[in-house]
MDTraj code that builds the backbone (N, CA, C; nanometers):
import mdtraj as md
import numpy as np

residues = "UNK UNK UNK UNK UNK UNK UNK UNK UNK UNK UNK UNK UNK UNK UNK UNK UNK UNK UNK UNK UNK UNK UNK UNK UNK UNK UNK UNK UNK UNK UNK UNK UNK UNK UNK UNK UNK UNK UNK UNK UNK UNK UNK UNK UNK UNK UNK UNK UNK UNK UNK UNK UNK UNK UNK UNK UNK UNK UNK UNK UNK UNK UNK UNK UNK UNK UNK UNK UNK UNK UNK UNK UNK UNK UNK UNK UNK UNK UNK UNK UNK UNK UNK UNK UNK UNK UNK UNK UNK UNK UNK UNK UNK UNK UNK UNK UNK UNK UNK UNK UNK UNK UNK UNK UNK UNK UNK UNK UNK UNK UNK UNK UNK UNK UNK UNK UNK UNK UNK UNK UNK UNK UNK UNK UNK UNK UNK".split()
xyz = np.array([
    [4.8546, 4.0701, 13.4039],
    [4.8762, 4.0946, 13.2644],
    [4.8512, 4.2412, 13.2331],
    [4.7534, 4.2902, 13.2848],
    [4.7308, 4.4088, 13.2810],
    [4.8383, 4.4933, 13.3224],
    [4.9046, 4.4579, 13.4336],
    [5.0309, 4.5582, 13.4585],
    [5.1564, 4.5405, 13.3506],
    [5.1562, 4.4367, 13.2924],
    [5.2410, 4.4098, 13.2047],
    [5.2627, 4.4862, 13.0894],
    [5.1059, 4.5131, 13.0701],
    [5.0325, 4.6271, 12.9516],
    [5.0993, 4.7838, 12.9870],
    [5.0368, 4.7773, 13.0881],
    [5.1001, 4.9478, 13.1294],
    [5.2480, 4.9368, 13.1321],
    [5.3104, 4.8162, 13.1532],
    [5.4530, 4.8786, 13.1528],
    [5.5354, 4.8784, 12.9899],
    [5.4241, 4.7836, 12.9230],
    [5.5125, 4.7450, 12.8104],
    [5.4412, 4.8999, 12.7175],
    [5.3127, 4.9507, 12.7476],
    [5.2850, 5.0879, 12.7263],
    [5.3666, 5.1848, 12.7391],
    [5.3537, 5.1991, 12.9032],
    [5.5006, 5.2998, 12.9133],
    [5.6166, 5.2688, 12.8948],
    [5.7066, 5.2070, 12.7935],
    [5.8192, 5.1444, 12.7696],
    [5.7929, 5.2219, 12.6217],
    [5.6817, 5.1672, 12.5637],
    [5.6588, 5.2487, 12.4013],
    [5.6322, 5.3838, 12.4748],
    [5.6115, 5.4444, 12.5090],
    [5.5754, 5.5515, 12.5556],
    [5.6924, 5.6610, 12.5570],
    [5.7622, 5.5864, 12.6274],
    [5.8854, 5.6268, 12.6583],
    [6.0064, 5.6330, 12.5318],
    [5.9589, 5.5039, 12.4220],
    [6.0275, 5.4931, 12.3254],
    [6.0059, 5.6185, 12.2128],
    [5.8546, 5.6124, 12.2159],
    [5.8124, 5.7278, 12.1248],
    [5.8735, 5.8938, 12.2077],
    [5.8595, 5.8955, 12.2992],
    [5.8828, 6.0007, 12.3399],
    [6.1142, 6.0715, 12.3393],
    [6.1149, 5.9472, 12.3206],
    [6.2465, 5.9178, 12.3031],
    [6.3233, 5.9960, 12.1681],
    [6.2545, 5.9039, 12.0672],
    [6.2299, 5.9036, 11.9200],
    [6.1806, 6.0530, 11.8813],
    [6.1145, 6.1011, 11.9618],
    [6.0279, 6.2400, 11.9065],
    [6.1562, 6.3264, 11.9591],
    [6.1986, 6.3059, 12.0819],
    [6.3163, 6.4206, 12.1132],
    [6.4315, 6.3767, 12.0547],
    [6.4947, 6.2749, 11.9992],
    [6.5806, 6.2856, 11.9037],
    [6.5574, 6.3405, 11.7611],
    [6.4293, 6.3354, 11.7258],
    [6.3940, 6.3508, 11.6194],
    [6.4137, 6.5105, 11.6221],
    [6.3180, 6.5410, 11.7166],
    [6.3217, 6.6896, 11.7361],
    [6.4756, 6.7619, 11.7678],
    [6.5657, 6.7108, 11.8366],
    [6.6884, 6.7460, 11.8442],
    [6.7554, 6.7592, 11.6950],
    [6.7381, 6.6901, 11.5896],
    [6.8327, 6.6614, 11.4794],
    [6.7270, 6.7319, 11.3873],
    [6.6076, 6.7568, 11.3916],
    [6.5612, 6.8714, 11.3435],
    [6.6682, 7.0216, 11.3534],
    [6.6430, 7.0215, 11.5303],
    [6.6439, 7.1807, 11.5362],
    [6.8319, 7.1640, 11.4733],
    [6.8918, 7.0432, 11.4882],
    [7.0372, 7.0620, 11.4329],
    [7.0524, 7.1154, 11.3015],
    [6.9539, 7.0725, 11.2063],
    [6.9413, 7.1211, 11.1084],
    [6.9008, 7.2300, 11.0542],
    [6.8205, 7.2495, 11.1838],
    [6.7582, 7.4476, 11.1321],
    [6.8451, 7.5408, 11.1803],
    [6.9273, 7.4505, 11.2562],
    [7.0553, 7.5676, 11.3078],
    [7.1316, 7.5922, 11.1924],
    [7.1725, 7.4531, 11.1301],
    [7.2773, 7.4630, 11.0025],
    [7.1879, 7.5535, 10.9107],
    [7.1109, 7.5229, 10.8868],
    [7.0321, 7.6411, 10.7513],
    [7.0636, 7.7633, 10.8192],
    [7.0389, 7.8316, 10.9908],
    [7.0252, 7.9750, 10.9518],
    [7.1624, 7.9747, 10.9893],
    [7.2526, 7.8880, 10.9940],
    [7.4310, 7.9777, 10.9671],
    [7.4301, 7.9740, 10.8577],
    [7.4091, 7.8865, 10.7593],
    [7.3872, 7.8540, 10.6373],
    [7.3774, 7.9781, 10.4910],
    [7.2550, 8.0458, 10.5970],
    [7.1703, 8.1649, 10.5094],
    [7.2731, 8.2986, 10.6290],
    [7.2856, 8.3055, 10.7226],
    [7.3427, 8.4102, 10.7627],
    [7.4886, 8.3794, 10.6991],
    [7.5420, 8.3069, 10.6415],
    [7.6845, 8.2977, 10.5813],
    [7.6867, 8.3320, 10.3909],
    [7.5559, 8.2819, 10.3547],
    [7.5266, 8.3589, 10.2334],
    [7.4979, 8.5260, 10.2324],
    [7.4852, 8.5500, 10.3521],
    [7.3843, 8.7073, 10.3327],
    [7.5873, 8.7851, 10.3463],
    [7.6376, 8.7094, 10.4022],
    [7.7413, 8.7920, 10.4680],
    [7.8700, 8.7493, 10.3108],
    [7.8280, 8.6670, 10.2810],
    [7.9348, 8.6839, 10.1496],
    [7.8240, 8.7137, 10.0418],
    [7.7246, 8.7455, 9.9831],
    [7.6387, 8.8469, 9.9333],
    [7.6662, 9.0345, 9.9561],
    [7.7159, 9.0481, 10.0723],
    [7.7741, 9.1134, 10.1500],
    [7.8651, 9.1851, 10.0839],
    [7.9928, 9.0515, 10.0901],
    [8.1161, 9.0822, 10.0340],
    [8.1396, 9.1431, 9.8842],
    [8.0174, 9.0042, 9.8329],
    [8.0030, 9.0332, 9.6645],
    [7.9517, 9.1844, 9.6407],
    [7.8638, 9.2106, 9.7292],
    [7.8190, 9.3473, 9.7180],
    [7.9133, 9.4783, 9.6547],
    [8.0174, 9.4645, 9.8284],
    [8.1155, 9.5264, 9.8527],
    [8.1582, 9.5471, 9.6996],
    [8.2292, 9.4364, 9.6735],
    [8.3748, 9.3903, 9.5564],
    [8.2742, 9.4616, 9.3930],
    [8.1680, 9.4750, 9.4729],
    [8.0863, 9.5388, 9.3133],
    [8.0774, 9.6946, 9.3240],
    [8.1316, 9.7313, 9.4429],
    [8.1072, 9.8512, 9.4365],
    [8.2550, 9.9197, 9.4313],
    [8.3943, 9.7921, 9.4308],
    [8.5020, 9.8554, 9.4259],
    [8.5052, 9.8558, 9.2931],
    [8.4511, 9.7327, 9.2301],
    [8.4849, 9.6829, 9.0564],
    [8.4110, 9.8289, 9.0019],
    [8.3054, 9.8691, 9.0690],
    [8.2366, 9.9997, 8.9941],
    [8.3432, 10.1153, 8.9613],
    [8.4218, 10.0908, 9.0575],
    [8.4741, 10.2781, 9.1471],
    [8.6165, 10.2270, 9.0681],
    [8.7026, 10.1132, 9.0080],
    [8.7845, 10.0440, 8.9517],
    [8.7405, 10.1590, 8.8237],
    [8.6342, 10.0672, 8.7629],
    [8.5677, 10.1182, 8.6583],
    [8.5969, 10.2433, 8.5908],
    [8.5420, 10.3079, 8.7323],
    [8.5537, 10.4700, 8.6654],
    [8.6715, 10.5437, 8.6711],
    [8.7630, 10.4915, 8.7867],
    [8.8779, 10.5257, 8.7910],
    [8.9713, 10.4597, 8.6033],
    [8.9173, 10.3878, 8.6114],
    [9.0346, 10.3465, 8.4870],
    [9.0273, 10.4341, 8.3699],
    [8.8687, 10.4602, 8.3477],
    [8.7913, 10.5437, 8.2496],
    [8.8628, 10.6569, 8.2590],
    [8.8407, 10.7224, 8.3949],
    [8.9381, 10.8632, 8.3723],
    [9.0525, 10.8671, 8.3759],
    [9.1356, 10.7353, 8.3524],
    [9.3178, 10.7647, 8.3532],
    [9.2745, 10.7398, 8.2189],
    [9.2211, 10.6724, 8.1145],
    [9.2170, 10.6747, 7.9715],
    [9.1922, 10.7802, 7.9162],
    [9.1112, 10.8411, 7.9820],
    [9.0936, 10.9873, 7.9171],
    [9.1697, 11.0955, 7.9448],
    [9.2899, 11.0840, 8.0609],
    [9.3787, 11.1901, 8.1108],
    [9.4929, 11.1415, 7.9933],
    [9.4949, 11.0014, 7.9921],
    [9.6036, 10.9394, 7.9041],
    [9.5925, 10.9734, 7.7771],
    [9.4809, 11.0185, 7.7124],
    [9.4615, 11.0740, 7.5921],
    [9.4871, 11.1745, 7.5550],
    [9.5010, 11.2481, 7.6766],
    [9.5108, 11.4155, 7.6544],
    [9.6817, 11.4217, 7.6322],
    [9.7243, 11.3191, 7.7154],
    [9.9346, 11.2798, 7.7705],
    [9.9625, 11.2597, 7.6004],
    [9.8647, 11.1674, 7.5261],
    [9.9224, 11.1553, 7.4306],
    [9.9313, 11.2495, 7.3229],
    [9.8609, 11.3348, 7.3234],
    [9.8831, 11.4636, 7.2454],
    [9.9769, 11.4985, 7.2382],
    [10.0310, 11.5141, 7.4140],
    [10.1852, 11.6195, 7.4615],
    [10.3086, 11.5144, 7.4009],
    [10.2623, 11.3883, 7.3741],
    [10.3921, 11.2973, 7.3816],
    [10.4250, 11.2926, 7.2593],
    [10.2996, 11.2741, 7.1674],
    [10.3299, 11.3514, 7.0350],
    [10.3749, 11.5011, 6.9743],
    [10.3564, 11.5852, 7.0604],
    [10.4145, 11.6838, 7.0591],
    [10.5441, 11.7031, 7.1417],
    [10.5512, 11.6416, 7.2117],
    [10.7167, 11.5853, 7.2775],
    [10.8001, 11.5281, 7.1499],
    [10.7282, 11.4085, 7.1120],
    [10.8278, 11.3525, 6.9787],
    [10.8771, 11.4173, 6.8437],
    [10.7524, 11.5330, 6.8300],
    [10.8011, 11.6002, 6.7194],
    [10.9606, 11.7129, 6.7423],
    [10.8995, 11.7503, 6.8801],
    [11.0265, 11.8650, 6.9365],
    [11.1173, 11.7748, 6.9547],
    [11.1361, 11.6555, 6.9625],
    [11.2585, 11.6007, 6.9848],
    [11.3045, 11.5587, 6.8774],
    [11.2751, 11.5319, 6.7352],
    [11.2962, 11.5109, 6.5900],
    [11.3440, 11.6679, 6.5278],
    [11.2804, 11.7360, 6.5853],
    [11.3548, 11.8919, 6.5355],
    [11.4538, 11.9446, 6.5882],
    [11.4419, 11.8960, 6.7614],
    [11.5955, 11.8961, 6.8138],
    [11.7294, 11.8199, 6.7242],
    [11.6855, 11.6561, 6.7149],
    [11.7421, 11.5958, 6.6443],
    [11.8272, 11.6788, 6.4709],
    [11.7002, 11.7387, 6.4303],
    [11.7329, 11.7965, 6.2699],
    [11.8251, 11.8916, 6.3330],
    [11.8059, 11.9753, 6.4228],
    [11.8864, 12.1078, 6.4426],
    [12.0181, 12.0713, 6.5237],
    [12.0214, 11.9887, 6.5749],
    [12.1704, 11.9511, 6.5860],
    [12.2678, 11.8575, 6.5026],
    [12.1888, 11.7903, 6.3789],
    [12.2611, 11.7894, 6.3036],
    [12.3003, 11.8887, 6.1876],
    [12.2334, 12.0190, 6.1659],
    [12.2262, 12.1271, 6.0918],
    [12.3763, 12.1483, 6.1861],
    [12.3482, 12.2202, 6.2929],
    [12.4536, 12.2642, 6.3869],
    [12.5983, 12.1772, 6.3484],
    [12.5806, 12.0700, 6.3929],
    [12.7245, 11.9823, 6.3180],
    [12.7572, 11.9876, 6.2012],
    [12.7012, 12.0150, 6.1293],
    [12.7302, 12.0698, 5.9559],
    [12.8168, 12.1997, 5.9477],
    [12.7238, 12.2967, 6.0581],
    [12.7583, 12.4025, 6.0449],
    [12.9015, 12.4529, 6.1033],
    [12.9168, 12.3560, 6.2248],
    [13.0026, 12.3668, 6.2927],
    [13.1824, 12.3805, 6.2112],
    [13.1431, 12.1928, 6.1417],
    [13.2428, 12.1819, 6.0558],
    [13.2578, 12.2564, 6.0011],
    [13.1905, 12.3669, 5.8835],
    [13.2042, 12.4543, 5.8083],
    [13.2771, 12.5293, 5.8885],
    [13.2337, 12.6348, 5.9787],
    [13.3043, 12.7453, 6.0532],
    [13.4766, 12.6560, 6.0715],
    [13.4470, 12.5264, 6.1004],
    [13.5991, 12.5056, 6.1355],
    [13.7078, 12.4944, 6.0067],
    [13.6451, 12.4725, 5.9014],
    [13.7041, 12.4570, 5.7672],
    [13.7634, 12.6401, 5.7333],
    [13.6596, 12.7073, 5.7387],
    [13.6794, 12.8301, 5.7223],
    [13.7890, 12.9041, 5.8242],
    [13.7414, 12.8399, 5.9469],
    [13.8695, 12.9342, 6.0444],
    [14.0334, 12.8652, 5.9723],
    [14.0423, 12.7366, 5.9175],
    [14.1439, 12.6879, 5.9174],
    [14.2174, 12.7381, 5.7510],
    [14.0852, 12.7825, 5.6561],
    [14.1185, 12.8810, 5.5393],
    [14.1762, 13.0382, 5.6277],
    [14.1034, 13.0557, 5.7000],
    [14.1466, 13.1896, 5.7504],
    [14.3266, 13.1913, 5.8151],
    [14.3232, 13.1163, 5.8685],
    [14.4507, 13.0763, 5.9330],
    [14.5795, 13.0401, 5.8188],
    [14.5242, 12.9640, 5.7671],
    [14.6408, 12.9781, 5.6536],
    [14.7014, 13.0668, 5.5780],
    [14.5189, 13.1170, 5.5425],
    [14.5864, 13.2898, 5.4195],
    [14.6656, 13.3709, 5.5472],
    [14.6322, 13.3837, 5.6683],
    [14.6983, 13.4878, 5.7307],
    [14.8572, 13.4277, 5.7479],
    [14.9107, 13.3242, 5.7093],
    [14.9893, 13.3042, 5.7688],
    [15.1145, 13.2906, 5.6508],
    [15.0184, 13.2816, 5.5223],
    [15.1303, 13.3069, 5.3671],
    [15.1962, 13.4326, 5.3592],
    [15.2860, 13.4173, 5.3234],
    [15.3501, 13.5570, 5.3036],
    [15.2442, 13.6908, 5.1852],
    [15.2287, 13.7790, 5.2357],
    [15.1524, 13.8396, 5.1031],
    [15.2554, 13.9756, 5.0793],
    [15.1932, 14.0118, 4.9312],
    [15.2460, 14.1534, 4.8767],
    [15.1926, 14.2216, 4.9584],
    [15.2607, 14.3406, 5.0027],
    [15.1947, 14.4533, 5.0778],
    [15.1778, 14.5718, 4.9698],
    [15.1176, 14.6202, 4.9807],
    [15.1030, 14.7584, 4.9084],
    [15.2134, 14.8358, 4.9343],
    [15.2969, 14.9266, 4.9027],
    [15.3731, 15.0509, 4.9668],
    [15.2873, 15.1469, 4.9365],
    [15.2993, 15.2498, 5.0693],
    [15.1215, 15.3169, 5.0507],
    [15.1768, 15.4783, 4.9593],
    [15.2896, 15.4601, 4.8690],
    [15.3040, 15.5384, 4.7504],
    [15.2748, 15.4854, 4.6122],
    [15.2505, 15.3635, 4.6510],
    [15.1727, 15.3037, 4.4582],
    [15.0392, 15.3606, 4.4826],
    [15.0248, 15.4048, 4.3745],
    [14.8618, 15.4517, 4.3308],
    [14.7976, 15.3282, 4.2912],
    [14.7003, 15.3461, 4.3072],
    [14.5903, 15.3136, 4.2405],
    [14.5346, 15.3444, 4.1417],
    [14.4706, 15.2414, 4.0276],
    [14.4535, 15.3054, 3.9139],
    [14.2950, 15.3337, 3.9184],
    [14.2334, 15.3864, 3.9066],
    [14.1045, 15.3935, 3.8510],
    [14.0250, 15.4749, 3.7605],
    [14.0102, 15.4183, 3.7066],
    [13.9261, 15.4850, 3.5782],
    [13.7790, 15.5199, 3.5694],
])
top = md.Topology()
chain = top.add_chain()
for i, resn in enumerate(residues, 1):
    res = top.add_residue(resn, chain, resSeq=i)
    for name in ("N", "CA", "C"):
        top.add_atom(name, md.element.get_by_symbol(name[0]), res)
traj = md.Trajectory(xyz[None], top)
């Protein structure tokens, strides 16, 4: 009976020891998963880092096209005015144009009526 003891001992023995290295196996499975776990947070912490330091440099870049863009809009307003005075002065010009053509076409006519000539023995009267 006594040997029965030792074997049914070493049988628990063996069971516990069994039990402890599975146990211990699915432990360390788990402390493996935590440090990929935490080395996969540190490395997209990482990333977030990164993406905060482009969103920064975004930032300032945008800041100074708003403020270059401010200066553009001065010129663009001063672009629009020169192009409204272009506008006025070429319709002045087309006004003017017509006129000169009205006038060349008065000119053209009188030259082309018959006129009195002077005979250069009439006097002139003046008093």
């Amino acid at each position: 009976m006594a040997e029965s003891r030792d074997d049914l001992a070493e049988s628990l023995q063996n069971l516990f020891t069994s039990v402890s290295s599975m146990v211990k196996s699915e432990l360390q499975g788990t402390n493996n998963h935590l440090d990929l776990l935490e080395k996969m947070n540190q490395r997209v912490a990482s990333e977030y880092d990164d993406m905060g330091d482009v969103a920064a440099g975004l930032r300032v870049f945008a800041e100074q096209m708003k403020s270059k863009s401010g200066g553009l809009d001065e010129f663009v307003g001063q672009m629009d005015a020169i192009e409204k005075q272009v506008s006025e002065f070429e319709a002045v010009i087309s006004v003017l144009d017509r006129y000169v053509s009205v006038l060349e076409s008065k000119i053209r006519a009188e030259y082309r009526l018959p006129h009195h000539h002077r005979r250069s023995n009439d006097s002139v009267c003046t008093d």
